[in-house]
C-alpha positions in Angstrom: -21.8 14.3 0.4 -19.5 14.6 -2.7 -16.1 12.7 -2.0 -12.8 12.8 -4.1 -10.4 9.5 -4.2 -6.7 11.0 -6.0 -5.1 7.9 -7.3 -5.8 5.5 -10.2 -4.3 2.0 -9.0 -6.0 -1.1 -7.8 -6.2 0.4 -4.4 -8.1 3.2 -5.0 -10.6 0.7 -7.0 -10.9 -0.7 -3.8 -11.5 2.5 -2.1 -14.1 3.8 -5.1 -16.3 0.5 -4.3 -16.3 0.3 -0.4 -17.0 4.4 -0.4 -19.9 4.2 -2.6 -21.4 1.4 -0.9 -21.9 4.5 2.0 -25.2 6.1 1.8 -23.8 9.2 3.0 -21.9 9.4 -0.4 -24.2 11.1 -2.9 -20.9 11.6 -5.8 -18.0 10.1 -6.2 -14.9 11.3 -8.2 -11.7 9.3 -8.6 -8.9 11.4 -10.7 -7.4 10.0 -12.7 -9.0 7.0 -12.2 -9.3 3.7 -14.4 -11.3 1.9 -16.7 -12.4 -0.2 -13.7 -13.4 2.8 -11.8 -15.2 4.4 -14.7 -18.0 1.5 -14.1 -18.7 2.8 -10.5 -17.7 6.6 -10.0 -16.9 9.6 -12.0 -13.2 9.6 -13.2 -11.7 13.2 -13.8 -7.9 14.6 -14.9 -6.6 16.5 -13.1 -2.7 16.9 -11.9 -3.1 15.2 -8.5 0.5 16.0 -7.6 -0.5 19.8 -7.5 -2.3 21.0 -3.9 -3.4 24.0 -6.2 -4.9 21.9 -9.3 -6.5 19.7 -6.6 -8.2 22.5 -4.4 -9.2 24.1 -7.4 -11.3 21.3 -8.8 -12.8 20.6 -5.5 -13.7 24.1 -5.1 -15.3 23.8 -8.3 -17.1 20.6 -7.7 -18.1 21.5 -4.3 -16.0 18.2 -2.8 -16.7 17.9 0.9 -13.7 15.0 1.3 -10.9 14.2 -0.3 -9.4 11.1 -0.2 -5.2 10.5 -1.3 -4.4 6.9 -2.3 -1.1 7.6 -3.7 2.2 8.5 -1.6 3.1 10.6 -4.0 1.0 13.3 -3.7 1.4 13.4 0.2 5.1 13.5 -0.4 4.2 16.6 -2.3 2.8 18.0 0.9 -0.8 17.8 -1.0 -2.9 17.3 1.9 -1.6 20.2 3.4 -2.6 22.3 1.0 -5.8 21.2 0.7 -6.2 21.4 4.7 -5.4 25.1 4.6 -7.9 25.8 1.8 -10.6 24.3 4.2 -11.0 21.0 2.9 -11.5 17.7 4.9 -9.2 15.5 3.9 -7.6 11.3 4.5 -3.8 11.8 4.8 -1.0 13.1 6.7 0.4 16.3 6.3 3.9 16.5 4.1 6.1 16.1 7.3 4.6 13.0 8.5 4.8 11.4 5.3 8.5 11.5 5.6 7.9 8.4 7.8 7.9 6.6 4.1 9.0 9.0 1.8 12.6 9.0 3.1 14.1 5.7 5.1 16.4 7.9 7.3 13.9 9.9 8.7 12.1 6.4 9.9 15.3 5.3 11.3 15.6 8.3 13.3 12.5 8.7 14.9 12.4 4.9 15.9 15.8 5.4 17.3 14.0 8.6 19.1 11.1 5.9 20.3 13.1 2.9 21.0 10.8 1.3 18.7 12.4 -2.2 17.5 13.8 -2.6 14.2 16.8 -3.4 12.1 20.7 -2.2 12.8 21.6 0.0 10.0 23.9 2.9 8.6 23.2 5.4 6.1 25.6 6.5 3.0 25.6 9.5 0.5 28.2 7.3 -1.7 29.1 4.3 -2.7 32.5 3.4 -1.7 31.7 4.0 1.9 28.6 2.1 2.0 30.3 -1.3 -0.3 33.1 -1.1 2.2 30.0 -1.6 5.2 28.2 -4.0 3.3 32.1 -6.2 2.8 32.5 -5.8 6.4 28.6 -7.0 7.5 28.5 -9.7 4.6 25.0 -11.1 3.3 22.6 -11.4 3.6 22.3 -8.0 4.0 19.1 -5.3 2.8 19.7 -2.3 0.7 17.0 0.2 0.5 16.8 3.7 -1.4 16.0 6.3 0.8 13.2 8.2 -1.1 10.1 7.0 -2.7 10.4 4.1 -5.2 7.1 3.1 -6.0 8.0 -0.2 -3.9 10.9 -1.4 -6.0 13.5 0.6 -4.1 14.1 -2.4 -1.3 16.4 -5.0 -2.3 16.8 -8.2 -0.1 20.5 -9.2 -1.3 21.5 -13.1 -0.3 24.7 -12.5 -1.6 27.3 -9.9 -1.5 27.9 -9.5 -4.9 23.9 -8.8 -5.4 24.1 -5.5 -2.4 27.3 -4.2 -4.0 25.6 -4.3 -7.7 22.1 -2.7 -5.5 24.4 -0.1 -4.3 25.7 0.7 -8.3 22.1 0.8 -9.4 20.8 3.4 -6.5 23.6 5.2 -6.9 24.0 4.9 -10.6 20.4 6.5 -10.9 18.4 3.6 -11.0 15.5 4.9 -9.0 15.8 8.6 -9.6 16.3 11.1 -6.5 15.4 8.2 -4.3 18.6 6.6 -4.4 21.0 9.8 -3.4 21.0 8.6 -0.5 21.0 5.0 0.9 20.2 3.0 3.9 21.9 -0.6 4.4 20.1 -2.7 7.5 20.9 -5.7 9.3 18.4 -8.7 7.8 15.6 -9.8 9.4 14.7 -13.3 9.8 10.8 -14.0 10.3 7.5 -13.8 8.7 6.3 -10.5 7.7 2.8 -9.3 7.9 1.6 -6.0 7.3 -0.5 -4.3 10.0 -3.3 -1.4 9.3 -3.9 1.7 11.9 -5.9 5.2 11.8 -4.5 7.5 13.5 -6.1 11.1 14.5 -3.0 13.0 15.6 -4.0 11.1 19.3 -6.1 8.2 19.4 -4.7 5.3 17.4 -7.3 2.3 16.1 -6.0 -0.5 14.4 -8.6 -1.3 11.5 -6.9 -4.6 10.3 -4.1 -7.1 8.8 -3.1 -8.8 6.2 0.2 -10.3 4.4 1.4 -10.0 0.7 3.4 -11.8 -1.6 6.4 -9.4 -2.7 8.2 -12.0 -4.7 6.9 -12.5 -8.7 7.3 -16.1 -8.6 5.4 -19.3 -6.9 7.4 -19.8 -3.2 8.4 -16.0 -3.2 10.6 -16.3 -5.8 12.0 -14.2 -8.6 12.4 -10.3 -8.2 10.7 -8.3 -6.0 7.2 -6.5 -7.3 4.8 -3.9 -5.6 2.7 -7.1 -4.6 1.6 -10.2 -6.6 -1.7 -10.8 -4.1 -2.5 -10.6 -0.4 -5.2 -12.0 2.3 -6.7 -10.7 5.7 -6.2 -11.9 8.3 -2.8 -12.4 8.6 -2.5 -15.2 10.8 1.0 -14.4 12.3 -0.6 -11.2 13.6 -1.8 -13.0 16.6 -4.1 -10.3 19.3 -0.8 -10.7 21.6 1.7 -9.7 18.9 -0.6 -7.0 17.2 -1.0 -5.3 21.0 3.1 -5.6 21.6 3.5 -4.1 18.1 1.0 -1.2 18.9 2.8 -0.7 22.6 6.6 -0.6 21.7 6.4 0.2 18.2 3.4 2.6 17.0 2.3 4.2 19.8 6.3 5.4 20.8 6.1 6.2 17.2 3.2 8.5 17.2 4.0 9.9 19.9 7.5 11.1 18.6 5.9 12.7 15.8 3.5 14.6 18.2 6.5 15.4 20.6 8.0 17.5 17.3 5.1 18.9 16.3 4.0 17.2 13.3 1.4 14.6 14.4 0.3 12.0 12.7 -3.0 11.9 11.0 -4.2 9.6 8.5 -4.0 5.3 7.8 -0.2 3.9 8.4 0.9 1.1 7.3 3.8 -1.2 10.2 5.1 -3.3 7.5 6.7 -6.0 10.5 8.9 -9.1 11.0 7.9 -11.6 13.7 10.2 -14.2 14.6 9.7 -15.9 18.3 7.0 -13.6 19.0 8.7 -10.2 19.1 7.9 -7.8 16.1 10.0 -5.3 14.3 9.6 -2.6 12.4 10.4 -3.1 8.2 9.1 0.1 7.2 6.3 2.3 7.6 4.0 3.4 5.0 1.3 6.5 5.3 -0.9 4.8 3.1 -3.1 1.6 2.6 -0.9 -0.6 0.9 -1.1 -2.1 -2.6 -2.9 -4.9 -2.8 -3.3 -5.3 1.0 -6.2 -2.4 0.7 -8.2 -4.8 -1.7 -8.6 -7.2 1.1 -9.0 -4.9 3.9 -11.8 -3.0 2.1 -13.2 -6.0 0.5 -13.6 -7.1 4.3 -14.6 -3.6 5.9 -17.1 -2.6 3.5 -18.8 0.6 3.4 -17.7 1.6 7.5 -14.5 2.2 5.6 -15.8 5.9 4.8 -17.3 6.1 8.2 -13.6 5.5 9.7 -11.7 7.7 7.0 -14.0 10.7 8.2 -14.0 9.5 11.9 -10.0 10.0 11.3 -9.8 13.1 9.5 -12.2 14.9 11.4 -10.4 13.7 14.8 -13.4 11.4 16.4 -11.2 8.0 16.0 -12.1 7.7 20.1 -15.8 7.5 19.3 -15.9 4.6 16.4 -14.6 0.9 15.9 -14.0 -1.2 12.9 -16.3 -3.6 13.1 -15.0 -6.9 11.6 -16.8 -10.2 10.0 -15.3 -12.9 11.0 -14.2 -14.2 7.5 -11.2 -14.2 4.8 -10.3 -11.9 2.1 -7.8 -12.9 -0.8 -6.8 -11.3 -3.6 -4.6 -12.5 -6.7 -2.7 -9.9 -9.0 -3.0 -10.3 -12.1 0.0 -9.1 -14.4 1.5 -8.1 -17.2 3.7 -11.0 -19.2 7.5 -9.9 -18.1 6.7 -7.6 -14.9 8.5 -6.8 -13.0 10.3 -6.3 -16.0 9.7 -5.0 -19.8 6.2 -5.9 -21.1 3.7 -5.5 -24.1 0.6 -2.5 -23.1 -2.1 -2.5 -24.9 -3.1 -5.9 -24.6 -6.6 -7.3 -24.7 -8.7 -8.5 -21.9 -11.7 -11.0 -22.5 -13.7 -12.4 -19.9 -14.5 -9.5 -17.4 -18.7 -9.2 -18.2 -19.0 -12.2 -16.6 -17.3 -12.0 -13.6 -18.9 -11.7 -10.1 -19.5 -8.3 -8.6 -20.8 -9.0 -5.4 -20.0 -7.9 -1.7 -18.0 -11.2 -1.6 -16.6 -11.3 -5.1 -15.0 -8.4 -6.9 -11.9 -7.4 -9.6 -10.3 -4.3 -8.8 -8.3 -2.8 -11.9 -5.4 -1.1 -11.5 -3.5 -0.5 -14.5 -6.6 -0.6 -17.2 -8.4 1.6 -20.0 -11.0 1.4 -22.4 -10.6 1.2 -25.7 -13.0 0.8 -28.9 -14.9 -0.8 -26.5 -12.8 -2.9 -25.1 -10.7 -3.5 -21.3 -6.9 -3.1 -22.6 -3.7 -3.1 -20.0 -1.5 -0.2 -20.0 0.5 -1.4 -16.5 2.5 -3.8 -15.1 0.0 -4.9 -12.5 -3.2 -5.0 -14.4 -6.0 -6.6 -12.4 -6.7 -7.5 -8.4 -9.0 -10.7 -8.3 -10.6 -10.7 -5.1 -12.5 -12.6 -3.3 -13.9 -13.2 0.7 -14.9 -16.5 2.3 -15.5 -18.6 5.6 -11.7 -19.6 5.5 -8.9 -18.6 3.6 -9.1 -21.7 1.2 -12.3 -20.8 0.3 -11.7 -17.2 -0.4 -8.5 -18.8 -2.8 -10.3 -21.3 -4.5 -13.0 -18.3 -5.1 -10.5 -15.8 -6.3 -8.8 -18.7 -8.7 -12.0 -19.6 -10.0 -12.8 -16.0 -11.1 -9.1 -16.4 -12.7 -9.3 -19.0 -14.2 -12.5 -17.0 -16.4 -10.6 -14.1 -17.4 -8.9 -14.5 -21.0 -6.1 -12.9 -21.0 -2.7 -14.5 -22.9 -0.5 -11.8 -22.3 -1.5 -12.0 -18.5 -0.2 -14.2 -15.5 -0.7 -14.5 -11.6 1.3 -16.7 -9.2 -1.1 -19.5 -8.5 -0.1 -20.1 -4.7 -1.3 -16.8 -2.6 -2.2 -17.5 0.6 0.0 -20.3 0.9 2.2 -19.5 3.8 -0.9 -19.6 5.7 -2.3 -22.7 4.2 
């Protein structure tokens, strides 16, 4: 079958090389695509926000699935469209993606569901919302409401840090995601990120995993999209995952069903545990970024088997089928992200490099040129690696590092430690 991935990150890398491990995939096409995916699939432009562009090209190229990495292009209602020209597709419809493009709606269906998460209030300017966040004190969580490409969540410890977060959103920091602004209660706890399919009915968890937010060794420093990540999470225990899948996602989905917009593609509980008892961060309706790298460096090629199994609606008749083993991955960044940095730079050292069912670098923000691997991101590379036990996934993963030449480059060197 011929199979399209929309998306050019590190995730969809990850997606590209556990979907053409398949032998029911005959092509693969990833648009836009990146150097890294060049080396295993077709890449191809084409305006992945547009339903229109996207159905046109698949008509053309006679795509049998579509894949969406990207939130943006569900936000933009593109799997609709693509469902109402015929096409099989991985991702929810426009409606149910409002579960992460926009923080209120997610507040208001979990109230719907009794679904545990954090106190908050919601605010269209700023005086209102300072005047909340001077009579709650810090620390205290300030969150855009609309898409922010992960950055639009800021943890404040201090007062002064949430006022200045509520300037920036509603100064026009993050663009039409900050109009409006949700402030929540902080949660104390660990936080793990955990991994269902859902087919507008049956739900199947397909994993976990945890990620390091923070750009600095001990989770320090700004917050990123993700400086690495390894599956299992540990936190996750069977007991916790279950009460997380009774009082949280299940209500959830079935909220979504009850008005008529059910839910069907991967989500994403990002949750805090503390004593036991989850609660809900956020939702995402995608695989996150780098958690995917793990989960399909650790699924393999059943991951297109599920995928289909969820868009089709069989989810009742399959099961992920897990190894019992480790996955880590460690970004690999541009010198200055989160903040301004140099693109263009040169990366030596990538021939040599494993690429093996156990050892693998997803790019993400990559391109070729005169020959060479050059970065044009902030997040550059996803060194990833699987093992008996997470320390020997890490020292794996490091040791592929450690071979990569790459001066204007860094990684925090302490992934997986919360575990370890």
């Amino acid at each position: 079958m011929n199979i399209l991935i929309l998306g050019s990150g590190g995730r969809e890398h990850a997606l590209a090389w556990a979907v053409k491990q398949n032998p029911k995939c005959d092509r693969l096409i990833v648009a836009p695509g990146n150097a890294g995916i060049a080396t295993i699939a077709e890449c191809a432009t084409i305006d992945i926000l547009s339903g229109e562009a996207v159905a046109g090209f698949a008509a053309e190229n006679a795509i049998d699935f579509v894949i969406v990495g990207p939130e943006a292009p569900l936000a933009a209602g593109v799997a609709d469209y693509l469902r109402n020209a015929g096409l099989s597709v991985f991702g929810p419809s426009k409606e149910a993606a409002r579960l992460e493009a926009s923080k209120s709606f997610t507040k208001e269906i979990c109230d719907a569901a009794r679904a545990p998460t954090a106190a908050y209030a919601r605010f269209t300017t700023a005086e209102p919302a300072k005047a909340y966040i001077r009579a709650q004190g810090a620390p205290i969580v300030v969150k855009a409401d609309g898409l922010a490409a992960g950055k639009g969540v800021i943890v404040a410890m201090t007062e002064q840090e949430a006022l200045d977060a509520i300037d920036d959103m509603f100064g026009g920091e993050f663009g039409e995601a900050g109009a409006e602004v949700v402030i929540e209660e902080f949660m104390d706890g660990e936080e793990a990120s955990y991994f269902i399919l859902v087919d507008g009915e049956t739900v199947l968890p397909i994993g976990t995993a945890q990620d390091h937010k923070r750009v600095g060794d001990g989770d320090t420093g700004p917050n990123t999209g993700g400086m690495g990540a390894y599956s299992p999470a540990p936190v996750l225990t069977d007991a916790i995952a279950q009460k997380a899948l009774d009082e949280i996602v299940v209500p959830t989905m079935r909220e979504m069903a009850r008005r008529g917009t059910p839910y069907q593609g991967v989500l994403y509980a990002g949750l805090m545990i503390k004593d036991g008892q989850p609660r809900l961060v956020e939702y995402n309706c995608r695989f996150g970024d780098p958690e995917c790298q793990v989960l399909m460096m650790r699924l393999g090629a059943q991951a297109l088997d599920l995928m289909m199994a969820c868009a089709q609606g069989h989810l009742s008749d399959i099961q992920a089928n897990w190894a019992d083993d480790h996955a880590l991955t460690v970004v690999m960044a541009s010198n200055g992200y989160p903040g301004a940095y140099a693109k263009g730079t040169v990366i030596n050292g990538l021939t040599t490099l494993p690429e093996t069912s156990s050892a693998y670098t997803f790019h993400a923000g990559t391109a070729e040129k005169d020959g060479a691997i050059v970065a044009t991101g902030g997040r550059v590379l996803n060194v990833t690696a699987r093992g008996a036990t997470l320390q020997e996934a890490r020292d794996r993963a490091y040791a592929m590092v450690d071979q990569i030449d790459w001066p204007e480059g860094f990684c925090r060197r302490d992934i997986g430690w919360r575990a370890l």
